[in-house]
Backbone as CSV, one residue per row, in Angstrom:
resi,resn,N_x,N_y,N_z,CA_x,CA_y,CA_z,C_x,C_y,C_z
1,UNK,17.974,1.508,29.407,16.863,2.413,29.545,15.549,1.641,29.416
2,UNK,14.785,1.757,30.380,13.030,0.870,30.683,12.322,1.863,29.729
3,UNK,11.531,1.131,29.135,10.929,1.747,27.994,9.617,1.938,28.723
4,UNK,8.619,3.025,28.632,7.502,3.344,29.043,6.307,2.986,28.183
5,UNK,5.531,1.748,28.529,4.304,1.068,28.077,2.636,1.847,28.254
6,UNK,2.922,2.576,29.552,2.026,2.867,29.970,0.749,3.651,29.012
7,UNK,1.295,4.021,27.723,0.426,5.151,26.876,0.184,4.087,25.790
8,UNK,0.288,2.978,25.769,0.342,2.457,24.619,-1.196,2.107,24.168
9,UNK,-1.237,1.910,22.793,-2.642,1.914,21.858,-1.984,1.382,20.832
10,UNK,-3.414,0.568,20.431,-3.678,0.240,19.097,-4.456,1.122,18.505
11,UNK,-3.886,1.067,17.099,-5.028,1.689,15.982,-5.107,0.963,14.762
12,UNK,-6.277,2.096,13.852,-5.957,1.573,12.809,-5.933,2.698,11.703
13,UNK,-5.620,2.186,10.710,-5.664,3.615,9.541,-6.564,2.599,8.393
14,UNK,-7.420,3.309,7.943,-8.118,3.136,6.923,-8.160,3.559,5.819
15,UNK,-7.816,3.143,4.444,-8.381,3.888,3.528,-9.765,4.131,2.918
16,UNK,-10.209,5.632,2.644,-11.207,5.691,2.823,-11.610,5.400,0.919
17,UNK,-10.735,4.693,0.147,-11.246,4.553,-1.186,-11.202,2.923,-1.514
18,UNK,-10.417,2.848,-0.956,-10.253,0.919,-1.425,-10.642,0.590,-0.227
19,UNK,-11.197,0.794,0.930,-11.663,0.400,2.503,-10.525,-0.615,3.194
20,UNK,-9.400,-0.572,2.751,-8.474,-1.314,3.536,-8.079,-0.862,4.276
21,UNK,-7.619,-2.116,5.269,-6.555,-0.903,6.607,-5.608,-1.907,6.523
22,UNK,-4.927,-0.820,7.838,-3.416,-1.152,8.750,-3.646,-1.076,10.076
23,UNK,-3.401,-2.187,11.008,-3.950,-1.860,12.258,-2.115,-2.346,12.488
24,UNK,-1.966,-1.263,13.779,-0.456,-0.660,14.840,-0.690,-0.948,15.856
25,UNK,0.141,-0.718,16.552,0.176,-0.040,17.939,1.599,0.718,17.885
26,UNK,1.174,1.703,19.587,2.185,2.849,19.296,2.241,2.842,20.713
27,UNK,3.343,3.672,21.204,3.328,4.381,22.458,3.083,5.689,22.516
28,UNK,3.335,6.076,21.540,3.201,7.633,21.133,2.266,8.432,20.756
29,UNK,1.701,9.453,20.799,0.427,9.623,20.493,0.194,9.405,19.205
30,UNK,-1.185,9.726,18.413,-1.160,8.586,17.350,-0.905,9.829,16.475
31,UNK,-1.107,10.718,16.309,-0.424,12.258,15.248,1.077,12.256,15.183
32,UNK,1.764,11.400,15.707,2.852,11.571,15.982,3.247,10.133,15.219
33,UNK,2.863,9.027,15.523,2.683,8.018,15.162,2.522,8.040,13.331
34,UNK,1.659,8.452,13.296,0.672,8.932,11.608,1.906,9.434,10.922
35,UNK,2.426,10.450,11.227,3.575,11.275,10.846,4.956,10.345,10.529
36,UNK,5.035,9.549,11.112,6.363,8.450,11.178,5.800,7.279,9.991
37,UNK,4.325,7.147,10.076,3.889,6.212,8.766,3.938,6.959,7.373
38,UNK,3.970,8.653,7.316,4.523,9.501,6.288,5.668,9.776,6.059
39,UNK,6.705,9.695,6.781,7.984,9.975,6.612,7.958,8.723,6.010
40,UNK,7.987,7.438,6.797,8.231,6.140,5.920,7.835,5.675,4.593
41,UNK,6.747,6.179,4.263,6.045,6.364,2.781,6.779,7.190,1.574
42,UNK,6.974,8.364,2.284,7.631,9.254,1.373,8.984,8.828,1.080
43,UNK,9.919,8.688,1.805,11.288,7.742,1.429,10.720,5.896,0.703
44,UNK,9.998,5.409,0.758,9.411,4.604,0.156,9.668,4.870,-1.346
45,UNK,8.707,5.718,-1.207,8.612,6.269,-2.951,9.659,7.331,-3.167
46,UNK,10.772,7.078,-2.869,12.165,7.836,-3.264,11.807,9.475,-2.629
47,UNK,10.975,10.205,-2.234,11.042,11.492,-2.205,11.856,11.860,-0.884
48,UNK,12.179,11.760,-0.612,13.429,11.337,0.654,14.611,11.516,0.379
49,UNK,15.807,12.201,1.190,17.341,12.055,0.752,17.349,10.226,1.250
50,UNK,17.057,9.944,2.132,17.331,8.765,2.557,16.197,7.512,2.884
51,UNK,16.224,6.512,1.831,15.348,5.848,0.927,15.293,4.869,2.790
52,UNK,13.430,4.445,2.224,13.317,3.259,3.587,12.538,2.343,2.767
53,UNK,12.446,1.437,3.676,11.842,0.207,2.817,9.900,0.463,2.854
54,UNK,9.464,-0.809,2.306,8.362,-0.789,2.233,7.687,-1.059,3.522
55,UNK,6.328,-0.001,3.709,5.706,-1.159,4.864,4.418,-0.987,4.811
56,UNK,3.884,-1.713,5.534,2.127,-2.063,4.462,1.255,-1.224,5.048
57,UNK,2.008,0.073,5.584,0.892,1.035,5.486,1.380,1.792,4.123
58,UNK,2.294,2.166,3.790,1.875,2.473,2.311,0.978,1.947,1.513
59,UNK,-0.075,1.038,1.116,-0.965,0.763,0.495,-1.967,1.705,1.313
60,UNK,-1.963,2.111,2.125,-3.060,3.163,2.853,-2.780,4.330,2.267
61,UNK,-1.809,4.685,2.378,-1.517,5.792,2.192,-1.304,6.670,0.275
62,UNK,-1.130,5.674,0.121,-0.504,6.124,-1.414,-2.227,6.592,-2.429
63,UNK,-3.196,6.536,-1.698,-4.360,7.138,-2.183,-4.822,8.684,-1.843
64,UNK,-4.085,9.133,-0.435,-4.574,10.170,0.068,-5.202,10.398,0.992
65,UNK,-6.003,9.390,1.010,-7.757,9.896,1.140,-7.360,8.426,2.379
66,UNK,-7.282,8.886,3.638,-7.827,7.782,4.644,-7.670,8.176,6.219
67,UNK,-8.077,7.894,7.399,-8.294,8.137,8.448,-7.793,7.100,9.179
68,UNK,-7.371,7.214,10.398,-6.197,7.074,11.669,-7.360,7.015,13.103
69,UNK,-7.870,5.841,13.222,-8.929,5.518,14.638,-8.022,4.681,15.250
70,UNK,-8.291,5.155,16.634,-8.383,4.827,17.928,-8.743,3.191,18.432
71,UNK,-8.535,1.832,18.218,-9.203,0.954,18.883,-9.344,1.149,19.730
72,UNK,-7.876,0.783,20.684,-8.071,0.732,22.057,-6.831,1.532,22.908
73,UNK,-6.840,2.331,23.991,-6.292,2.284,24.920,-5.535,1.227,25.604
74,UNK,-3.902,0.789,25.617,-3.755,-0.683,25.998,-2.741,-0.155,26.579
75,UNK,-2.678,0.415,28.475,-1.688,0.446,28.962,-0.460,-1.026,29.498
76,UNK,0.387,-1.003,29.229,0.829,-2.148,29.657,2.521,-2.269,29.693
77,UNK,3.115,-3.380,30.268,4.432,-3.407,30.879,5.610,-2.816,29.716
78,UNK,5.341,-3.628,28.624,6.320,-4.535,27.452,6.014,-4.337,26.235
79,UNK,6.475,-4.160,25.284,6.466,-4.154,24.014,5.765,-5.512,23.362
80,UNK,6.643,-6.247,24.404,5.802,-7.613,23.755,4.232,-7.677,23.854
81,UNK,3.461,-7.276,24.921,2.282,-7.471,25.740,1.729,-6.385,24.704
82,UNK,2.068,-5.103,24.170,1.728,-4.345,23.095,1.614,-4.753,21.728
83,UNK,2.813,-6.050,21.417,2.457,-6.828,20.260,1.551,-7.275,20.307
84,UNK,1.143,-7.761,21.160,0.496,-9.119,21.232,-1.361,-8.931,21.238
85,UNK,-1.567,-7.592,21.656,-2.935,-7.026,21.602,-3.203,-6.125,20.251
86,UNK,-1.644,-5.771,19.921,-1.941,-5.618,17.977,-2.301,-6.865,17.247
87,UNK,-1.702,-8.149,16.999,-1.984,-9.356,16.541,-3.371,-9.427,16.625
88,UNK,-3.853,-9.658,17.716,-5.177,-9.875,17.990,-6.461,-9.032,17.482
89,UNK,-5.928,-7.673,17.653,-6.592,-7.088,16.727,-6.892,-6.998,14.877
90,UNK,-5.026,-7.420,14.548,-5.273,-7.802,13.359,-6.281,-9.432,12.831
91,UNK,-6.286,-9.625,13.579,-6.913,-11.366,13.705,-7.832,-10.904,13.610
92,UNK,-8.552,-10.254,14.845,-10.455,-9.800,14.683,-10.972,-9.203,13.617
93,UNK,-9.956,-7.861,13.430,-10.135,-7.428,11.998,-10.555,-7.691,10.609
94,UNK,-9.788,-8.999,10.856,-9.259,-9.195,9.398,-10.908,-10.266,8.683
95,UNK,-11.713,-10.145,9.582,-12.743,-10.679,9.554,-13.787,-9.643,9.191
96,UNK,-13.579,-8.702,9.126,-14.680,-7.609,8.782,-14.172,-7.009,7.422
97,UNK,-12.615,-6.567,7.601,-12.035,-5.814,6.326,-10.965,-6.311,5.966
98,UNK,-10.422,-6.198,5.001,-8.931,-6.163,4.228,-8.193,-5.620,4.878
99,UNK,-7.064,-6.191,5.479,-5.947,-5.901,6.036,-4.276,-5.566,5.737
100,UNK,-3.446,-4.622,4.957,-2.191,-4.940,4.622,-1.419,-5.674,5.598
101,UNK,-1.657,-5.686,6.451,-0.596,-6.292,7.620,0.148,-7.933,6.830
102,UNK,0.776,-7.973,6.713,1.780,-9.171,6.276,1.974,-9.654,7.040
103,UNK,2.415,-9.715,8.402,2.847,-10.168,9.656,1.749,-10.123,10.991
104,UNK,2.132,-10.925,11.758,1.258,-10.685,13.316,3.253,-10.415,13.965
105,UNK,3.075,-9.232,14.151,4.015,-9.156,15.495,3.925,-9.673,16.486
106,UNK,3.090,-11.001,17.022,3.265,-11.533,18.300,2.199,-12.952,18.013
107,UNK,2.895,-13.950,18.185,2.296,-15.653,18.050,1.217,-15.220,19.538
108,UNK,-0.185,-15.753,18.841,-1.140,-16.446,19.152,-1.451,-17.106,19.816
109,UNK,-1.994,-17.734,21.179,-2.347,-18.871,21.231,-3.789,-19.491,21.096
110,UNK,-4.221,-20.486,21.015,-5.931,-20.665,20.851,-6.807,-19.989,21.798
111,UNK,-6.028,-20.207,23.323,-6.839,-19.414,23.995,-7.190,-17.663,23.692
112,UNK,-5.945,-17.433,23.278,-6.041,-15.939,22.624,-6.726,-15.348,21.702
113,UNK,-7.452,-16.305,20.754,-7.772,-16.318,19.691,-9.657,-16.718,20.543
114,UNK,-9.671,-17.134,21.537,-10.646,-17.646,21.860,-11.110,-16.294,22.735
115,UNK,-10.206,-15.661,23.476,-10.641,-14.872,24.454,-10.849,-13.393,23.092
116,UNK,-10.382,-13.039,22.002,-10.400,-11.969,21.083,-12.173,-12.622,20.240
117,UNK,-12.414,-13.547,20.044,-13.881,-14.114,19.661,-15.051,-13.609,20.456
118,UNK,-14.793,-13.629,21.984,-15.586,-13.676,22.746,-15.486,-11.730,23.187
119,UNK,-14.511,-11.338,23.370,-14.361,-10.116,24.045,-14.179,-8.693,23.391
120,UNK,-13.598,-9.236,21.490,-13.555,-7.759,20.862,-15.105,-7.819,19.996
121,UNK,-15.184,-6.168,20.164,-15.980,-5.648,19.479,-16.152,-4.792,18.480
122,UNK,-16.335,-5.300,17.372,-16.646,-4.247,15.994,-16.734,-2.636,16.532
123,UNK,-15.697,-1.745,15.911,-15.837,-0.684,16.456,-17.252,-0.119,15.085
124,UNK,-17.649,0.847,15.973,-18.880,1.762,15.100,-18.373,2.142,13.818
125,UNK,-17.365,3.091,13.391,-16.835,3.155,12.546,-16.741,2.308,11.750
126,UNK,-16.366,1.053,11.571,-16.086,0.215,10.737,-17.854,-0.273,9.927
């Protein structure tokens, strides 16, 4: 089964008390998305018949208090090509705010890192 890229986005979730985020991407719309980072939280912290592991949007979440923006619109082929414009975003990011992200889901290259210098832009929000 070909997986459908075409809706895909990055975001990010913020907390609005410690100002950290979590920047994603999804294919799915992002309420739908948000909802799957609560189910995973709540089995986190045992309230769940069926326990899940940790993932570093729980540090967002476990305050209450935070909001779910929009970067970008990123239609595209592959999951990978969807990693790979999350990374980058966590990279740009991580220069303005605190990031939980532990991982880049998708290696870098300089040019990538060169073309995200030159081409992303501080969203208003932030």
């Amino acid at each position: 089964m070909k997986h459908d890229y075409s809706t895909g986005k990055v975001y990010l979730i913020k907390c609005n008390v410690t100002g950290i985020g979590y920047v994603g991407s999804t294919k799915v719309p992002l309420k739908d998305r948000l909802n799957r980072h609560k189910t995973d939280y709540r089995g986190f912290m045992g309230l769940l018949n069926k326990p899940r592991n940790y993932r570093a949007s729980a540090d967002i979440l476990i305050n209450e208090d935070y909001d779910m923006y929009l970067l970008e619109e990123y239609p595209c082929e592959c999951k990978e090509q969807l990693e790979k414009r999350e990374s980058m975003w966590q990279i740009f990011l991580s220069k303005k705010i605190v990031l939980t992200n532990r991982n880049h889901p998708a290696k870098l290259t300089f040019d990538d890192i060169n073309y995200v210098n030159d081409n992303f832009k501080i969203p208003d929000f932030l």
